[in-house]
PAVEX-881254 format. One line per field, with one value per residue (C-alpha): x, y negated, z; residue in three letters; chain. Coordinates in nm, 4 decimals, always signed. Layout:
<pts>
east	c(X;...)
north	c(Y;...)
up	c(Z;...)
r	c(ALA;...)
c	c(A;...)
</pts>
This chain:
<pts>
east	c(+0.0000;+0.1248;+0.1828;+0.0079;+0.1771;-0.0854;-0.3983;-0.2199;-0.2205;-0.5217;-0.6690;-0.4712;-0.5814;-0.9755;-0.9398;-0.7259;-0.9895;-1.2858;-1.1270;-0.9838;-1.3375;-1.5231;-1.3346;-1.3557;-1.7539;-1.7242;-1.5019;-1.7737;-2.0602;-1.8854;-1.8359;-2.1698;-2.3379;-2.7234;-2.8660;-3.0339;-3.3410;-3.3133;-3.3207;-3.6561;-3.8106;-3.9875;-4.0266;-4.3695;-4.4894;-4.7687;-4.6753;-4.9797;-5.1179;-5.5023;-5.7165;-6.0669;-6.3446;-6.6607;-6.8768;-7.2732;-7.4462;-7.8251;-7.8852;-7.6528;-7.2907;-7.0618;-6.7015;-6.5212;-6.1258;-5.9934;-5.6465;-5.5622;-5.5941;-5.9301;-6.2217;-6.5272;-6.6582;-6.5093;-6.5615;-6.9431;-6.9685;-6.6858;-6.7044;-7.0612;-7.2236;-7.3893;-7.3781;-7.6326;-7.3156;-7.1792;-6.8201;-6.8207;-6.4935;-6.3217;-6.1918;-6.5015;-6.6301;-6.9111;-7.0967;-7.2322;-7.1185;-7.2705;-7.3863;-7.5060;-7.3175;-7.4301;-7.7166;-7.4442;-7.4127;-7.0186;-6.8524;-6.7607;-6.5058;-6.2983;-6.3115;-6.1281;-6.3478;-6.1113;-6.2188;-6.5710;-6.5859;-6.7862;-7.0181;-7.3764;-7.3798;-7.6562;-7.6758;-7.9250;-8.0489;-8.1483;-8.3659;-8.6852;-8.9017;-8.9588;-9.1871;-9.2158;-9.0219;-8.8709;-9.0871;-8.7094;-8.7440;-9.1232;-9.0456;-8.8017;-8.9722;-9.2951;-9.0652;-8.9021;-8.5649;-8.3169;-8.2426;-7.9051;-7.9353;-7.5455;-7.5831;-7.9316;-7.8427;-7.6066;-7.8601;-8.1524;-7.9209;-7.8035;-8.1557;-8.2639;-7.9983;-8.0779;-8.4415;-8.3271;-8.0870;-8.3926;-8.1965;-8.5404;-8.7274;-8.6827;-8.5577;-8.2577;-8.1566;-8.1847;-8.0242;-7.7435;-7.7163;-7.7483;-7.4856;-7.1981;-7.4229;-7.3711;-7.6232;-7.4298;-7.8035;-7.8801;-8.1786;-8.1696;-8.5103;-8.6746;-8.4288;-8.5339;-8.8497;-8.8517;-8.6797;-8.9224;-9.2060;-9.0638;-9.0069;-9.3441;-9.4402;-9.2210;-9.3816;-9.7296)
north	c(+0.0000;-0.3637;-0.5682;-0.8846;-1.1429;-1.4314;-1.2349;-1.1401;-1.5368;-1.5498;-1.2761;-1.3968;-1.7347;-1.6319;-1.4224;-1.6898;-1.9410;-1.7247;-1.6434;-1.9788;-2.0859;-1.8511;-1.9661;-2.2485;-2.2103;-2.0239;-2.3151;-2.5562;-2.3875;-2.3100;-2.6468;-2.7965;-2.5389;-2.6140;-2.8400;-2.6985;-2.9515;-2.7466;-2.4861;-2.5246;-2.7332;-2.5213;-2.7064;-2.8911;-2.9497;-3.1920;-3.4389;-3.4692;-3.1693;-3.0779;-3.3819;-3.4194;-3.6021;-3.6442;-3.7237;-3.8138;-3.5864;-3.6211;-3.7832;-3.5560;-3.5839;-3.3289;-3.3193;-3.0743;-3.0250;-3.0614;-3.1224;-3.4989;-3.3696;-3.1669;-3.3295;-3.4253;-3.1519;-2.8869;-3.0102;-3.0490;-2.6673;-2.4907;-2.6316;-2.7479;-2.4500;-2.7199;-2.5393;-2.7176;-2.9670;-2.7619;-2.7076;-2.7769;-2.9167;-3.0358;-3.3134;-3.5555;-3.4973;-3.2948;-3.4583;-3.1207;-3.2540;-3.5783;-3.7065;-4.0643;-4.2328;-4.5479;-4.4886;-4.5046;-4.1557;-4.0616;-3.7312;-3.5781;-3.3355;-3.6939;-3.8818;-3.7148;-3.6467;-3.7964;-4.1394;-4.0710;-4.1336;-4.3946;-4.3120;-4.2473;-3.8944;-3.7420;-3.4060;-3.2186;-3.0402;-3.3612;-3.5311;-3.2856;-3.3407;-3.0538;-2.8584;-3.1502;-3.2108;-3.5260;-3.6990;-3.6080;-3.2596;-3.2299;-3.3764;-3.1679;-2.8507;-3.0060;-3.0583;-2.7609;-2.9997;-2.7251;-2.3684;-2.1897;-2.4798;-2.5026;-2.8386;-2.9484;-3.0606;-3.2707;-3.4224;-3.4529;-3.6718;-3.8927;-3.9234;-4.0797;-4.3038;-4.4056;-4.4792;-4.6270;-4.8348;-4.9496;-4.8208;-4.6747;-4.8806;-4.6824;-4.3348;-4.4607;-4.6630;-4.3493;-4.1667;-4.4000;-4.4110;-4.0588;-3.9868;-3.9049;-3.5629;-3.2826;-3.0122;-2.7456;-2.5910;-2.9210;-2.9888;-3.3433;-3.4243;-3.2661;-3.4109;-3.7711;-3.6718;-3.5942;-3.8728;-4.1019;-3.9750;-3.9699;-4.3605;-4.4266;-4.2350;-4.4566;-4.7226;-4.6462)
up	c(+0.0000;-0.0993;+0.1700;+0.1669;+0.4006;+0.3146;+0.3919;+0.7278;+0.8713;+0.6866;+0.8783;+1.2290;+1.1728;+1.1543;+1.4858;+1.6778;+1.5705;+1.6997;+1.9940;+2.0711;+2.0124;+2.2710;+2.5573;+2.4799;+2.4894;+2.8257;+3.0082;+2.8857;+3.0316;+3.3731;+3.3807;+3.3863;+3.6443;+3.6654;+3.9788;+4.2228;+4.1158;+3.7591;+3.9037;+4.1102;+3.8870;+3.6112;+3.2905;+3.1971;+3.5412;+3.5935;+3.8891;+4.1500;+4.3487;+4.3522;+4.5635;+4.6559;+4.5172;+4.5083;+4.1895;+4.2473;+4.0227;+3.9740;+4.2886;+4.4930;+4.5951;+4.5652;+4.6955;+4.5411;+4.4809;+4.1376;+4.0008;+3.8420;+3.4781;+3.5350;+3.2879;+3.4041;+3.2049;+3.3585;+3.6763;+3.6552;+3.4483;+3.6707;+4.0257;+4.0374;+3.8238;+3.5968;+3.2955;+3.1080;+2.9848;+2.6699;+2.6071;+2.2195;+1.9894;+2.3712;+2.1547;+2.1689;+1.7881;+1.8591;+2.1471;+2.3388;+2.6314;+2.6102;+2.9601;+3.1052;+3.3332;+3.5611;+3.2154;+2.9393;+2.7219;+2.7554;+2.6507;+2.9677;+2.7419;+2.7087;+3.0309;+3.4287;+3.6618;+3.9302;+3.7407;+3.7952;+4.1552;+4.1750;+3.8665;+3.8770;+3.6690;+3.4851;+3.3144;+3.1477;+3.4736;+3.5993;+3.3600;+3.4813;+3.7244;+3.9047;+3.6550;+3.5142;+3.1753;+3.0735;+2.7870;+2.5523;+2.6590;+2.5863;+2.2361;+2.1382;+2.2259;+2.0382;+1.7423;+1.7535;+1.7371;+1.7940;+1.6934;+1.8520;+2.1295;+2.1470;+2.1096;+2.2127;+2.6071;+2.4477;+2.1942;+2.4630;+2.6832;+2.3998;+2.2810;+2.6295;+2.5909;+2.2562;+2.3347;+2.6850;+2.4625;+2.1996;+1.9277;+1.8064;+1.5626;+1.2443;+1.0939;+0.9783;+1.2978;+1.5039;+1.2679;+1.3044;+1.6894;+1.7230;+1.4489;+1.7499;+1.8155;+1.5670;+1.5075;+1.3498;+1.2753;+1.0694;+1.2823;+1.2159;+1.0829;+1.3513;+1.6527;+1.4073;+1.4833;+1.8447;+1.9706;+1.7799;+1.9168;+2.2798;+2.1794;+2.1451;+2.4223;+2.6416;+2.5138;+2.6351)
r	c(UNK;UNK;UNK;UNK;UNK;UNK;UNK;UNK;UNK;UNK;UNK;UNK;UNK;UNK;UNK;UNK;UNK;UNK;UNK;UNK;UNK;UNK;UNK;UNK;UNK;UNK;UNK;UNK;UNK;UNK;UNK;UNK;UNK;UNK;UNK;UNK;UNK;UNK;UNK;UNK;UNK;UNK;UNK;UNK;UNK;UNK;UNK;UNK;UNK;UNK;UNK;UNK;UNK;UNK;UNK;UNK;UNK;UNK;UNK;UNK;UNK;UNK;UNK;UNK;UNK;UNK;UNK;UNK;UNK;UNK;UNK;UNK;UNK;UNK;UNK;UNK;UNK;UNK;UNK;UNK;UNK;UNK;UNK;UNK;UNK;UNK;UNK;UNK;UNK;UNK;UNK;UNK;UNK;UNK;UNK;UNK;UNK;UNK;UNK;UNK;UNK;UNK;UNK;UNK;UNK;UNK;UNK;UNK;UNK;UNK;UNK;UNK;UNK;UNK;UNK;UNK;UNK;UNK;UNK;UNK;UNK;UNK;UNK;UNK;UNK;UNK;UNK;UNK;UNK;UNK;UNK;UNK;UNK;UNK;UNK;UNK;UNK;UNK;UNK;UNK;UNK;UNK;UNK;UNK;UNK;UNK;UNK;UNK;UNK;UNK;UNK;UNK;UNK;UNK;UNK;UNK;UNK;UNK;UNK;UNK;UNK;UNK;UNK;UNK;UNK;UNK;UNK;UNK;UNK;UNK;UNK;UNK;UNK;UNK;UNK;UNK;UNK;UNK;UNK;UNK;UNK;UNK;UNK;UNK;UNK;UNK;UNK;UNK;UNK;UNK;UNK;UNK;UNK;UNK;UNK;UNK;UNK;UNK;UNK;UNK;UNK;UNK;UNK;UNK)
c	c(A;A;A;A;A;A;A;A;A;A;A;A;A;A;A;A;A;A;A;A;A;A;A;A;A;A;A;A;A;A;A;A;A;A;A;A;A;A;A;A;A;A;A;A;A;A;A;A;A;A;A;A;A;A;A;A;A;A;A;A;A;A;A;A;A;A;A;A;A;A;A;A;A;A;A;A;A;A;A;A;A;A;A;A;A;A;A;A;A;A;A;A;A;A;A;A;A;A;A;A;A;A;A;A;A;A;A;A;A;A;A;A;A;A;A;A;A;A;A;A;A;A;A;A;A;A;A;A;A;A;A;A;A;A;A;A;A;A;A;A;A;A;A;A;A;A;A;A;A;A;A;A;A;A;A;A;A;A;A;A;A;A;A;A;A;A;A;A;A;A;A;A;A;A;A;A;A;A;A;A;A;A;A;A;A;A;A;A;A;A;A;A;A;A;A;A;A;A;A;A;A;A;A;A)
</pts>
């Protein structure tokens, strides 16, 4: 076999580069040991422990513990058992979880509960009188203004506020004011309907 004396340094070269390079790796990371505050502090942690509230819901206070970043949503469907509020998009598109507070519709998917301390809250579930039905309710069941009901607690409560709001005085305006509540049933003539009629029912 022919010696080759170049593609020996060549060869020597490669390995003492390699190895030269490894410990050179290995000094640097024993160097810069971790803290002990790395060390405890696992990444993506969410400053702020759990704290208690309490949130007035349909004439009742609650006080119930909930973390910082807990929406009002979840708080009303997972510590109160007020599952009338619907968990739709989460993202505030589709307006399931549409409830009033201090009157004003809000999507409870989009706003903390921890800021809602001092809010007058109403759901769904509170709207009826006993066995009596709100004049919304009554009108959408007359109309027949919803079919899978995924999204009809969230329409009902927008409706009162729409009517509350006098946003009511033709098809096309309440079309327009109740355009932030999507029936993915395309129910919308009849929910047109019902919350006209419940209109003029306030009205008398």
């Amino acid at each position: 076999m022919t010696h080759n004396p170049e593609s020996q340094r060549s060869t020597h070269t490669r390995r003492t580069v390699l190895r030269s390079t490894a410990v050179a790796a290995a000094g640097t990371v024993a160097a810069t040991p971790l803290t002990s505050a790395a060390q405890a502090e696992p990444p993506h942690t969410v400053a702020g422990g759990p704290v208690e509230i309490t949130l007035s819901v349909n004439g009742q206070r609650h006080r119930v513990v909930v973390e910082p970043r807990v929406t009002l949503l979840d708080a009303l469907r997972e510590r109160l058992g007020l599952t009338g509020t619907k968990k739709g998009c989460d993202r505030g598109e589709c307006g399931a979880c549409t409830v009033l507070a201090d009157g004003d519709r809000i999507k409870s998917c989009l706003t903390l509960a921890v800021m809602r301390q001092d809010t007058e809250i109403t759901t769904v579930e509170g709207l009826a009188r006993g066995e009596q039905l709100h004049p919304v309710q009554a009108a959408f069941i007359r109309h027949d203004a919803f079919q899978c009901g995924g999204c009809t607690p969230g329409q009902i409560m927008s409706a009162v506020a729409c009517i509350d709001e006098g946003h009511t005085s033709s098809e096309a305006e309440i079309r327009e004011w109740m355009s932030g509540n999507i029936c993915r049933c395309a129910a919308y003539q009849n929910i047109v309907a019902a919350v006209a009629d419940a209109a003029k029912e306030k009205v008398r």
